[in-house]
C-alpha positions as a Markdown table, in Angstrom:
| # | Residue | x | y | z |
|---|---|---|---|---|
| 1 | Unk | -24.5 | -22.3 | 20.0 |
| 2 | Unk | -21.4 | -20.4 | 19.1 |
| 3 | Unk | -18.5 | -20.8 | 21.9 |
| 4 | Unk | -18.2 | -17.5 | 23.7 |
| 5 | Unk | -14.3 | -17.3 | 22.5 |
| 6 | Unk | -15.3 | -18.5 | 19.0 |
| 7 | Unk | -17.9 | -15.1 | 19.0 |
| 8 | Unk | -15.7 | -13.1 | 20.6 |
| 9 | Unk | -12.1 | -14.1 | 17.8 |
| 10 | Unk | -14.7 | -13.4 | 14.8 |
| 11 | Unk | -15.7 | -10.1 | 16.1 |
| 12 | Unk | -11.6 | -9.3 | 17.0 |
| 13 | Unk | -11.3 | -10.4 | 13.6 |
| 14 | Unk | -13.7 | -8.2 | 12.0 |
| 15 | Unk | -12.6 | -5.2 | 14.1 |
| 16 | Unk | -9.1 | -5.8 | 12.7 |
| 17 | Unk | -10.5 | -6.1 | 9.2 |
| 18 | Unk | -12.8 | -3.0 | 9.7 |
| 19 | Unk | -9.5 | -0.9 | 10.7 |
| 20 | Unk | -7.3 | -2.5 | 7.5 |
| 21 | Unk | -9.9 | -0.9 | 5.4 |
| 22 | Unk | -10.1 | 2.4 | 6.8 |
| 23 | Unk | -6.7 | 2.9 | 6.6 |
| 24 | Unk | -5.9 | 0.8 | 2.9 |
| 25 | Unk | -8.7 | 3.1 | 1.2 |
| 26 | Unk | -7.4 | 6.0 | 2.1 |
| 27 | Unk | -3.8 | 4.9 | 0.4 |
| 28 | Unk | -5.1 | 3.4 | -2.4 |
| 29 | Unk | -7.7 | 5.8 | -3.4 |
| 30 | Unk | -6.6 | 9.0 | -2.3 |
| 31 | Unk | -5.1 | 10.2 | -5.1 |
| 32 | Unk | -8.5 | 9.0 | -7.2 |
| 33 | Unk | -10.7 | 10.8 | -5.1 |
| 34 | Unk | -8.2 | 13.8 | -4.3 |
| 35 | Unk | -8.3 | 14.6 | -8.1 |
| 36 | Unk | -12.4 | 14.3 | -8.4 |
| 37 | Unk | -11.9 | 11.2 | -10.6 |
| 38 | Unk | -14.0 | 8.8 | -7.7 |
| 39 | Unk | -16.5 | 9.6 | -5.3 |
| 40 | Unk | -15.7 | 8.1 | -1.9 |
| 41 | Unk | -18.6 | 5.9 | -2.4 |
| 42 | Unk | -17.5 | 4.7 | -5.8 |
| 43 | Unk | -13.7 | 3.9 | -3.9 |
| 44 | Unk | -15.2 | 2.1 | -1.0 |
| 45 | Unk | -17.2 | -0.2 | -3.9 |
| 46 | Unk | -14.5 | -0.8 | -5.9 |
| 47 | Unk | -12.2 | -1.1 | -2.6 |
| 48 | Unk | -14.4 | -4.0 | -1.4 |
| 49 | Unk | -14.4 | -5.7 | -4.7 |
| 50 | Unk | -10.9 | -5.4 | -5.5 |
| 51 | Unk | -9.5 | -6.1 | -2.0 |
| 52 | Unk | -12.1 | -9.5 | -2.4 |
| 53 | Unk | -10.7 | -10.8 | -5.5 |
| 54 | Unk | -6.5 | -9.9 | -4.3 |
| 55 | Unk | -7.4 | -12.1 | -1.2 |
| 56 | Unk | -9.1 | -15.2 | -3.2 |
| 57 | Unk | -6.1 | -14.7 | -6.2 |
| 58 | Unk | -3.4 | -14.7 | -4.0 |
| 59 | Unk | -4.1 | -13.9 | -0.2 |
| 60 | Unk | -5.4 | -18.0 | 0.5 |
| 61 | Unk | -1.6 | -18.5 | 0.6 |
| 62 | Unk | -0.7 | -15.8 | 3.5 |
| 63 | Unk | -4.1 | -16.9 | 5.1 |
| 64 | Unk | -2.1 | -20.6 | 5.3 |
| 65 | Unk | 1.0 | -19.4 | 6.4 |
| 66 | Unk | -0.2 | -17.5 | 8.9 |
| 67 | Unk | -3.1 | -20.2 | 10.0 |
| 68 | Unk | -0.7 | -23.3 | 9.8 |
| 69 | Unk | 2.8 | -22.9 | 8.2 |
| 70 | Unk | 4.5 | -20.9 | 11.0 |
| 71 | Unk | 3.2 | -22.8 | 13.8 |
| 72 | Unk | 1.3 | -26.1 | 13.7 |
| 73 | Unk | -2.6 | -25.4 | 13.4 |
| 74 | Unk | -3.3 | -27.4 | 16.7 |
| 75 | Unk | -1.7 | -24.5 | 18.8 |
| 76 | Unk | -4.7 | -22.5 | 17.7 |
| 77 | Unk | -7.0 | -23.0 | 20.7 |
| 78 | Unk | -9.8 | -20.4 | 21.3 |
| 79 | Unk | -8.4 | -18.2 | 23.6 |
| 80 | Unk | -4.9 | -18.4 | 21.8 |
| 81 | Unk | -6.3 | -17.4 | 18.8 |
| 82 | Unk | -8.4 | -14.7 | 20.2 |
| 83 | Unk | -4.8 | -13.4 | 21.7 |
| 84 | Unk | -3.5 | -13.0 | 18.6 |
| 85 | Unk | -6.1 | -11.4 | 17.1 |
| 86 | Unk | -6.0 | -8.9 | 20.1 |
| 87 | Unk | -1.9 | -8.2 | 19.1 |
| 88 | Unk | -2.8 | -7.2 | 15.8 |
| 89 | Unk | -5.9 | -5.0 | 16.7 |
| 90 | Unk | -3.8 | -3.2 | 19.5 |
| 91 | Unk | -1.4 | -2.9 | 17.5 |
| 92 | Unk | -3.4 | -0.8 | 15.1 |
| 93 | Unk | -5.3 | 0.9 | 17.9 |
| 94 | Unk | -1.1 | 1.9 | 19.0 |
| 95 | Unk | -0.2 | 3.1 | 16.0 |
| 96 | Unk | -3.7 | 5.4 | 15.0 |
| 97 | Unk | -2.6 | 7.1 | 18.6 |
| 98 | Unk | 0.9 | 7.7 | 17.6 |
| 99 | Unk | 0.1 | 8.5 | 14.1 |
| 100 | Unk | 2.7 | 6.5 | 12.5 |
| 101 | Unk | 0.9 | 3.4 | 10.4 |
| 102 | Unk | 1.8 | -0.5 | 12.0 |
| 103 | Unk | 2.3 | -3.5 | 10.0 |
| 104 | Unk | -0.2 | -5.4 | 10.7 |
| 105 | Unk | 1.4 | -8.3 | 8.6 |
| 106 | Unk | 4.5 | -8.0 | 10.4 |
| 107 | Unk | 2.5 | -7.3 | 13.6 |
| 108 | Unk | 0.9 | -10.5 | 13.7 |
| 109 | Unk | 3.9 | -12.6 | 12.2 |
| 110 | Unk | 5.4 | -11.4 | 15.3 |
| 111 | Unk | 2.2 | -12.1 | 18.0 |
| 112 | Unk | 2.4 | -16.0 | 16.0 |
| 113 | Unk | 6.2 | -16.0 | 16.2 |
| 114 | Unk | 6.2 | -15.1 | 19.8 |
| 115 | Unk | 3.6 | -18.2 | 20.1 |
| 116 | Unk | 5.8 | -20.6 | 18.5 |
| 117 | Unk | 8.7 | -19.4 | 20.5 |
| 118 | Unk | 6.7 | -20.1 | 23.7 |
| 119 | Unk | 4.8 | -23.0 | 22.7 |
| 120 | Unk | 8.1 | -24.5 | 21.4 |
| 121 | Unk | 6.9 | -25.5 | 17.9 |
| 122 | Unk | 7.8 | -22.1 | 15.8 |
| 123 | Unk | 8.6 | -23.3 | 12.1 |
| 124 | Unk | 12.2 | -21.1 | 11.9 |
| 125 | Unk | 12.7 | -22.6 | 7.6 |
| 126 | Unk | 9.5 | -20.2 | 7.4 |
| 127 | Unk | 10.1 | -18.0 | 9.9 |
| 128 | Unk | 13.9 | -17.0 | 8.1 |
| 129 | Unk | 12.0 | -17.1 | 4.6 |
| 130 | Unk | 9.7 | -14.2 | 5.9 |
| 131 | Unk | 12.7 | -12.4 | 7.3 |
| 132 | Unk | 14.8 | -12.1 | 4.2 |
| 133 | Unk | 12.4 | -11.3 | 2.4 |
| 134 | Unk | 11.2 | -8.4 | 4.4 |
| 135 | Unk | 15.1 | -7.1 | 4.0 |
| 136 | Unk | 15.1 | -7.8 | 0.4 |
| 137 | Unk | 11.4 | -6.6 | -0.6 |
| 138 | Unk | 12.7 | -2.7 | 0.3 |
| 139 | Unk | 15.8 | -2.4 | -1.1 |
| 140 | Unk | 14.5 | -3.8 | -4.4 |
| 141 | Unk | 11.6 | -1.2 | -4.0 |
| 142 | Unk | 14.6 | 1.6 | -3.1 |
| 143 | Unk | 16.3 | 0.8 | -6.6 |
| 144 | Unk | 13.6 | -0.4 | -8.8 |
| 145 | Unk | 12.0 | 3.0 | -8.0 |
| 146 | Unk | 15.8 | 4.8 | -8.2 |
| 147 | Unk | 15.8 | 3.3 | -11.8 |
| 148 | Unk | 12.2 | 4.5 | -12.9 |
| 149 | Unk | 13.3 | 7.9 | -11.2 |
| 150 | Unk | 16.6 | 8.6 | -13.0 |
| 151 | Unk | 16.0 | 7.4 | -16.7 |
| 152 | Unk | 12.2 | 7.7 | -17.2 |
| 153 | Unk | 10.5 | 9.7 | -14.8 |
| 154 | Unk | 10.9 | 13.0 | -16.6 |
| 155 | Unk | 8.8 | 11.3 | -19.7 |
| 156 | Unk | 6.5 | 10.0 | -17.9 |
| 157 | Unk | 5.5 | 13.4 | -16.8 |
| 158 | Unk | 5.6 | 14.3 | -20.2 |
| 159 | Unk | 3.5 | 11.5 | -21.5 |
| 160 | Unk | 1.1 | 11.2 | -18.6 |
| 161 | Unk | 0.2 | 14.9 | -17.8 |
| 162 | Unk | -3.7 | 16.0 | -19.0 |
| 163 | Unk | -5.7 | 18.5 | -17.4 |
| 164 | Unk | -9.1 | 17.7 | -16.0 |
| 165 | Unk | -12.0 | 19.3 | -17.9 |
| 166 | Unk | -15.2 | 20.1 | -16.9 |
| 167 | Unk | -17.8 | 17.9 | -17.1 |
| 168 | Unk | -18.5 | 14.0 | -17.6 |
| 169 | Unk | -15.6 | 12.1 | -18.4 |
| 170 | Unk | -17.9 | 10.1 | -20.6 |
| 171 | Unk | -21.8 | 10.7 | -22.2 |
| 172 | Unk | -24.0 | 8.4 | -24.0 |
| 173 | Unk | -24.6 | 8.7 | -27.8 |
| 174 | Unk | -28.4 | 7.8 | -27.8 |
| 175 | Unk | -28.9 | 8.6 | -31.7 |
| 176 | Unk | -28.7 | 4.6 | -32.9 |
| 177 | Unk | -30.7 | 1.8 | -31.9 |
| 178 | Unk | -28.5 | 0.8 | -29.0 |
| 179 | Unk | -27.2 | 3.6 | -26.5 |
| 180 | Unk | -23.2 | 3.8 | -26.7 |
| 181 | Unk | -20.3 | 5.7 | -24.4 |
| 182 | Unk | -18.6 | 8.1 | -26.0 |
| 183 | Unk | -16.1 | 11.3 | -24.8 |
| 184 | Unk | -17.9 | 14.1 | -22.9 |
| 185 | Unk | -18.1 | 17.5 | -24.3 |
| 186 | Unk | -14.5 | 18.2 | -23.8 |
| 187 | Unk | -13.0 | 15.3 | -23.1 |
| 188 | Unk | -9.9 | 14.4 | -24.7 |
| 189 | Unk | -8.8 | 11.1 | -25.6 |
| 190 | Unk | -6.0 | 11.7 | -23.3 |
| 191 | Unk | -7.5 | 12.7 | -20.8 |
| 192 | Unk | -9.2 | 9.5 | -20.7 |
| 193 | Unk | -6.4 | 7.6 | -20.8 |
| 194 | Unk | -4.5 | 9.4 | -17.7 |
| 195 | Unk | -7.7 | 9.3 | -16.0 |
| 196 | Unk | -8.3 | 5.5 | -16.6 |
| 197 | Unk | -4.8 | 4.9 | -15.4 |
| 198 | Unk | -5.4 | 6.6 | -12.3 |
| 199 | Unk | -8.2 | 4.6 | -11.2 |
| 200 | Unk | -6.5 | 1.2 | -13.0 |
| 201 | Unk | -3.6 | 1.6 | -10.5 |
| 202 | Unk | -5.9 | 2.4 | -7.2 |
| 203 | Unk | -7.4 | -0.8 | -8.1 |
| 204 | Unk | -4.5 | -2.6 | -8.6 |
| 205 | Unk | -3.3 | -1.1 | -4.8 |
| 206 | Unk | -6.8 | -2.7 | -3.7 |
| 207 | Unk | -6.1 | -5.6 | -5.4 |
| 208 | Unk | -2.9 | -5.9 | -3.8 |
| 209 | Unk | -3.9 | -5.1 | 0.2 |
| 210 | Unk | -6.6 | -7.8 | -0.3 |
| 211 | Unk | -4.1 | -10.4 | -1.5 |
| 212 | Unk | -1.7 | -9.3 | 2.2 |
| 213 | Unk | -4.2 | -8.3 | 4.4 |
| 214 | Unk | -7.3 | -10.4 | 4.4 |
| 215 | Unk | -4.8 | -13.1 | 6.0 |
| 216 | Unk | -4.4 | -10.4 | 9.1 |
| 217 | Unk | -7.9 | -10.9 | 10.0 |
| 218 | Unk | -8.4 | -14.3 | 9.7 |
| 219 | Unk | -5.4 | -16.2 | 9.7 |
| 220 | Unk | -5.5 | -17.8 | 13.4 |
| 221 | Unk | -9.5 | -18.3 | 12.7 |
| 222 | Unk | -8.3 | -20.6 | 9.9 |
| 223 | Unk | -5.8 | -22.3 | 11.3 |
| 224 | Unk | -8.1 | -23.2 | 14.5 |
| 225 | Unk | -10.4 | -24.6 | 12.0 |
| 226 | Unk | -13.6 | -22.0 | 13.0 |
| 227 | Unk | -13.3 | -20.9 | 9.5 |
| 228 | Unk | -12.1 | -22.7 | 6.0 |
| 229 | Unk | -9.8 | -20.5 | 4.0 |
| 230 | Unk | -12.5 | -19.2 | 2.1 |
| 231 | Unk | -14.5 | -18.2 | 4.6 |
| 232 | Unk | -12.0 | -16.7 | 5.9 |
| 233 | Unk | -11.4 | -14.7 | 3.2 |
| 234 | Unk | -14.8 | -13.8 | 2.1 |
| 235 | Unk | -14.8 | -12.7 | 6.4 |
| 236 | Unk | -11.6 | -10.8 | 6.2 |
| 237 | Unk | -12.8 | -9.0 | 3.1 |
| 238 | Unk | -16.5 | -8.3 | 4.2 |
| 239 | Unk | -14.8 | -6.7 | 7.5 |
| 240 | Unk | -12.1 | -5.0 | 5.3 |
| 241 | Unk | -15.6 | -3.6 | 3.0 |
| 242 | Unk | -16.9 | -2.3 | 6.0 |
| 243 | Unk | -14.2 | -0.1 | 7.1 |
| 244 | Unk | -14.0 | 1.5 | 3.1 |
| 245 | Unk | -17.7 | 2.7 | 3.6 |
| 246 | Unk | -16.9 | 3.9 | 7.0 |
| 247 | Unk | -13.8 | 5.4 | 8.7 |
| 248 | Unk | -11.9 | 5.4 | 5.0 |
| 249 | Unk | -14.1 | 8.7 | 4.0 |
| 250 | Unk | -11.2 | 10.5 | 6.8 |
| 251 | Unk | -8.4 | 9.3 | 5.8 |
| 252 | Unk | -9.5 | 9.4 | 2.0 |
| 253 | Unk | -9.8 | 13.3 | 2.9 |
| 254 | Unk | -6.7 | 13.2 | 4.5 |
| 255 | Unk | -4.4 | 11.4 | 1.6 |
| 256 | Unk | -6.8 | 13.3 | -1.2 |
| 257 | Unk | -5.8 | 17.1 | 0.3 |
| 258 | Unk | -2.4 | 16.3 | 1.0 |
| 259 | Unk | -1.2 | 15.1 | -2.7 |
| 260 | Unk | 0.4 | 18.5 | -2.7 |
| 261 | Unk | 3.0 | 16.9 | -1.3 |
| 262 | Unk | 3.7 | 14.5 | -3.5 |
| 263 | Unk | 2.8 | 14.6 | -7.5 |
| 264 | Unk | 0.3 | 12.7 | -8.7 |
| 265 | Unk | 2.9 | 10.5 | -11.2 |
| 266 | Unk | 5.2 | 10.6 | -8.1 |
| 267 | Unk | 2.0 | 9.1 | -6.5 |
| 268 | Unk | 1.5 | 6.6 | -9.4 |
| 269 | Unk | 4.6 | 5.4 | -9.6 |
| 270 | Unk | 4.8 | 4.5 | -6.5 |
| 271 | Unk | 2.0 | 2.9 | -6.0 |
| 272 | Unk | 2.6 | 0.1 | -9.1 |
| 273 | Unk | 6.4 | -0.6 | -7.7 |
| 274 | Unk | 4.6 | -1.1 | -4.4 |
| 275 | Unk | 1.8 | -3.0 | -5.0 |
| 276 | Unk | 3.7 | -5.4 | -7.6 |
| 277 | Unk | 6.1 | -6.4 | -4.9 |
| 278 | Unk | 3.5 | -6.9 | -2.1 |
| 279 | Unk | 1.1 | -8.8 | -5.1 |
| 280 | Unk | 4.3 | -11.4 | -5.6 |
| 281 | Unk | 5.0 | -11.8 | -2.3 |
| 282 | Unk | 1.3 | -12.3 | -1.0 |
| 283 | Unk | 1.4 | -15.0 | -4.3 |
| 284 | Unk | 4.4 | -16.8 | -2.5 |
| 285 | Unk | 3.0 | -16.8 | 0.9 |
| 286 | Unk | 4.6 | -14.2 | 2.5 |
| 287 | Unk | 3.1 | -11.2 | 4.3 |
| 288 | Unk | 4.7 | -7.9 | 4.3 |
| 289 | Unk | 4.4 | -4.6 | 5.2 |
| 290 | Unk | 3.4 | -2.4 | 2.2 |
| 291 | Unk | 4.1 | 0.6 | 4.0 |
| 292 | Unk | 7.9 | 0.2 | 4.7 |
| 293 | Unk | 8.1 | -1.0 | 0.9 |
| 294 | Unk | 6.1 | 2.3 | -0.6 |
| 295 | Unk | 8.5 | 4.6 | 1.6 |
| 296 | Unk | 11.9 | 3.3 | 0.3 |
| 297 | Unk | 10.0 | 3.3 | -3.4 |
| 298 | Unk | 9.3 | 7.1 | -2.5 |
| 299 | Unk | 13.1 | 7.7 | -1.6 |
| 300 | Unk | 14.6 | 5.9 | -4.7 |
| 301 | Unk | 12.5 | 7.5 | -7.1 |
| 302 | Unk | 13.6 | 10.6 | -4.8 |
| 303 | Unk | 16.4 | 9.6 | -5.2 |
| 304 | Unk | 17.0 | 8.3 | -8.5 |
| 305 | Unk | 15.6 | 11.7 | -10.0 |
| 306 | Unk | 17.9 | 14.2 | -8.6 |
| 307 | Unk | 20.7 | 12.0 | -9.9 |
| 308 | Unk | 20.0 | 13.5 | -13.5 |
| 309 | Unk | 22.2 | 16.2 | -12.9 |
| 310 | Unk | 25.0 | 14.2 | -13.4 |
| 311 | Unk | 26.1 | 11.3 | -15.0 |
| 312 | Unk | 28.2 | 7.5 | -14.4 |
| 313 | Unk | 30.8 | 9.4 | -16.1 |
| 314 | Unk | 30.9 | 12.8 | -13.7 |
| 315 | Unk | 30.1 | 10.5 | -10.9 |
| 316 | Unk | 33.7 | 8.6 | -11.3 |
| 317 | Unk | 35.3 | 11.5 | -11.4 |
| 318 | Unk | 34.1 | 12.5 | -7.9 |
| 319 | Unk | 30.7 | 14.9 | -8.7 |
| 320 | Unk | 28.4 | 14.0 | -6.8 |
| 321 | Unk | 24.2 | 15.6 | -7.1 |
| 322 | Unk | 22.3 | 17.4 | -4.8 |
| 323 | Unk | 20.2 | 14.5 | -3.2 |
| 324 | Unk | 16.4 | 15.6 | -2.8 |
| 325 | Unk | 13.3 | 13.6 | -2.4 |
| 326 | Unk | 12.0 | 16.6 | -3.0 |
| 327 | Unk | 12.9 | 16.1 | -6.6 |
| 328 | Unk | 10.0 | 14.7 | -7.2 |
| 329 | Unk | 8.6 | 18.1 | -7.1 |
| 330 | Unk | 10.1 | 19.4 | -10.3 |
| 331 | Unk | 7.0 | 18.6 | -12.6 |
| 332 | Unk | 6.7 | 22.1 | -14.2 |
| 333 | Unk | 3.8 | 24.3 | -14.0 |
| 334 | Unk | 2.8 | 23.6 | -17.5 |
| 335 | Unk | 2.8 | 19.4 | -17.0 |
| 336 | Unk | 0.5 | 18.7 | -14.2 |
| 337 | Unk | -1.1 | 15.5 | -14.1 |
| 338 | Unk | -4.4 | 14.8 | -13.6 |
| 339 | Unk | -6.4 | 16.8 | -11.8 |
| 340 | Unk | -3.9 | 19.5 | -12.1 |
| 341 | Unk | -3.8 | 23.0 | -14.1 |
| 342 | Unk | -2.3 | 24.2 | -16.9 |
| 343 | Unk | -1.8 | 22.8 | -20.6 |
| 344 | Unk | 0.4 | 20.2 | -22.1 |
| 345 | Unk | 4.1 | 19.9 | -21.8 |
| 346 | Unk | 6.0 | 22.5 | -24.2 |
| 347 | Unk | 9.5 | 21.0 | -23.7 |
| 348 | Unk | 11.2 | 18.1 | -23.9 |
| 349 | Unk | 13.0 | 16.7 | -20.5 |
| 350 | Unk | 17.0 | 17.7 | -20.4 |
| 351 | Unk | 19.1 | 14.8 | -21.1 |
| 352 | Unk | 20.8 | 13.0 | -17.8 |
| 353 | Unk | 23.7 | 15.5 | -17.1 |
| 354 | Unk | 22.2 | 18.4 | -18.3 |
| 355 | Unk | 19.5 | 19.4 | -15.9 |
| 356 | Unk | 20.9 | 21.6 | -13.4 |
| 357 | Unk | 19.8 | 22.1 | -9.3 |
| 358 | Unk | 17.2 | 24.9 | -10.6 |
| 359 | Unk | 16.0 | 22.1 | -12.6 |
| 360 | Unk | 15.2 | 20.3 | -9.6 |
| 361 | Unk | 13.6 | 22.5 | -7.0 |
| 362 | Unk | 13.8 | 21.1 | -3.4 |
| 363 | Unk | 11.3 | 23.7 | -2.1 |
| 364 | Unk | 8.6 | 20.9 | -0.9 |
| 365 | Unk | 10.3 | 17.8 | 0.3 |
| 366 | Unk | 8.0 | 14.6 | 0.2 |
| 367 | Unk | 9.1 | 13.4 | 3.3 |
| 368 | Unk | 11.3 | 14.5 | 6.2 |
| 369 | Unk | 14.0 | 12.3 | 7.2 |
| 370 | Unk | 13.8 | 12.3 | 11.1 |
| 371 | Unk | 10.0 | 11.4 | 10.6 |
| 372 | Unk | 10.8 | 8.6 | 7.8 |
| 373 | Unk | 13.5 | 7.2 | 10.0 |
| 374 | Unk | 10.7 | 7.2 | 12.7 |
| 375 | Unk | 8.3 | 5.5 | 10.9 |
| 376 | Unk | 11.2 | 2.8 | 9.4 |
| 377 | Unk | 12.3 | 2.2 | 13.0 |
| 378 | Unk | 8.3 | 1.8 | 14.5 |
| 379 | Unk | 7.5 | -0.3 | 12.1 |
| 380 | Unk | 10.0 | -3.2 | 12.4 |
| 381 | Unk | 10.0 | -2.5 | 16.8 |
| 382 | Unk | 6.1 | -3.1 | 16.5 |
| 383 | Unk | 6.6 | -6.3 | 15.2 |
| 384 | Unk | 9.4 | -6.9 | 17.7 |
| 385 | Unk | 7.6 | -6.1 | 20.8 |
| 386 | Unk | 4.3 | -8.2 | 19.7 |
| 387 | Unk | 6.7 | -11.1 | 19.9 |
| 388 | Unk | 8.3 | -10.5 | 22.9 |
| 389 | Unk | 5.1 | -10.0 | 24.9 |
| 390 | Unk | 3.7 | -12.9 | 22.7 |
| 391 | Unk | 6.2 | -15.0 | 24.0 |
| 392 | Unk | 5.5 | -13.9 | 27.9 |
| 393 | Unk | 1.4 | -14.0 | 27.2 |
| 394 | Unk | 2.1 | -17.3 | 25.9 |
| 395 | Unk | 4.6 | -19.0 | 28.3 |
| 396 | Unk | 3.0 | -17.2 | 31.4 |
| 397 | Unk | -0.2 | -16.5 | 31.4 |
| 398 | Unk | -1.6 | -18.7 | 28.8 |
């Protein structure tokens, strides 16, 4: 028979893996679904699979470090890893109710942190490891992103922009022996390329919240030794299916509508700096928080593409450009991406220095500062409180 505490930490567990999916579809998949590329069904299928295989790649490694590297797996009781679990599904609970998106990576670094600190036996080589590399991770986001933004973002419009047809993206040629895909009625070849791409890179963001999540469900499981790592993840991602099929169809409604805020290759881009960096540090061990990463990509590449109106040269001499996130809003009526209206690109993107403020409309901002500043400053206190009350749970109560 199944200890009460053991029952009660796997169904914590799944309820925290349950809530990483509804929220994780929505991000990666949004803008598949928001341009009628995937059905929600088809994004919570390829959500499960995708977040499955990122947690066996790469997320076994945060699954140790949270179940054993940061504190010794013996402090891993039942009802300590049940507490734990509880942090991080609070947390979440918190931050639905506040609308502003919690780390659970950083929340429950914290909750284990604040466990070590109590119980004495906190690993501090690992915990400064995770630290500097949760200062690092954004500001290479901000500059990888302010890079992309400033020298190729412009062409990548202009390469990347199709418009969706009507129709199937693909029919079958049933004249030979053997059935065989081919291009729909009026399907172009790149169309089919942009529209592969898009789905490719919401993969690739599944993919990626697999490899740093799946260890946010189960970690303390693992390190008590109710679970093995891969049951553990095979758990974590089960729970993390079951949240894609169910609660993700909102907020896949939610990111899908509001892509008018933020281009679909603005959208693209910034999911692929993202995900790389939380794919590289899930491979090392690490866990992050994807969301503080993919807002500082969003205001580099903000950044980094209203820069074009000058260049290193004017910038010496003391001219400075009209800083905009909402720069990223300049794709042109006649280069939408996919999904969008309109026909293929007709000019070629000014040369750095020679695009002007007109060139670079601010009329719809991608993100409001006060609000990003909020979400910035939430997201590291969440941590920050889960270890200080950690810390009293665990050296008074518990």
């Amino acid at each position: 028979m199944i200890d009460p505490l053991i029952g009660a930490g796997l169904l914590v567990a799944v309820f925290v893996g349950f809530n990483i999916g509804g929220s994780s579809t929505g991000v990666a998949f949004g803008p598949a679904v928001g341009s009628n590329t995937v059905s929600k069904v088809g994004a919570a299928v390829l959500m499960t699979i995708f977040a499955l295989a990122g947690g066996w790649v790469f997320g076994r490694e945060v699954v140790k470090t949270l179940g054993g590297d940061l504190v010794p797996q013996g402090a891993f009781d039942p009802t300590v890893t049940v507490a734990v679990l509880l942090f991080i599904g609070l947390a979440l609970f918190l931050s639905n109710v506040v609308g502003v998106p919690a780390s659970t990576s950083m929340t429950a670094v914290g909750a284990i942190a604040g466990l070590g600190l109590a119980r004495g036996n906190l690993a501090i080589g690992t915990m400064s490891e995770i630290v500097v590399w949760w200062i690092v991770s954004p500001i290479a986001a901000f500059w990888v992103s302010a890079v992309v933004g400033r020298y190729f973002y412009p062409r990548l419009v202009a390469w990347f922009a199709v418009t969706q047809t009507k129709g199937s993206l693909l029919a079958l040629d049933r004249s030979g022996t053997v059935p065989r895909p081919e291009l729909g009625p009026n399907t172009t070849p790149r169309e089919l390329v942009g529209t592969t791409l898009v789905v490719a890179i919401a993969c690739y963001m599944a993919f990626s919240a697999g490899a740093s999540n799946v260890a946010n469900a189960v970690g303390p499981l693992v390190g008590n030794g109710t679970l093995s790592v891969e049951e553990g993840v095979l758990l974590g991602a089960g729970a993390i299916g079951l949240g894609a099929f169910t609660i993700a169809r909102r907020t896949l409604d939610t990111v899908g509508n509001d892509l008018t805020e933020m281009p679909l290759m603005a959208a693209l881009v910034v999911a692929t700096v993202s995900s790389t960096l939380v794919t590289f540090l899930s491979a090392i061990g690490i866990p992050a928080s994807f969301v503080i990463i993919a807002t500082m990509s969003i205001v580099g590449l903000g950044w980094g593409r209203a820069t074009r109106t000058v260049t290193i040269s004017d910038s010496m001499r003391g001219e400075s450009p009209r800083v905009s996130v909402g720069a990223l809003a300049a794709e042109s009526a006649d280069a939408p991406t996919v999904g969008g209206d309109g026909g293929m690109p007709t000019e070629e993107p000014k040369p750095i220095g020679e695009e002007e403020d007109a060139d670079i409309p601010a009329a719809s901002d991608l993100f409001e500062p006060g609000t990003t500043a909020r979400v910035i400053i939430l997201q590291n206190a969440v941590p920050a409180v889960a270890t200080v009350v950690a810390y009293a749970v665990f050296a008074f109560v518990l």
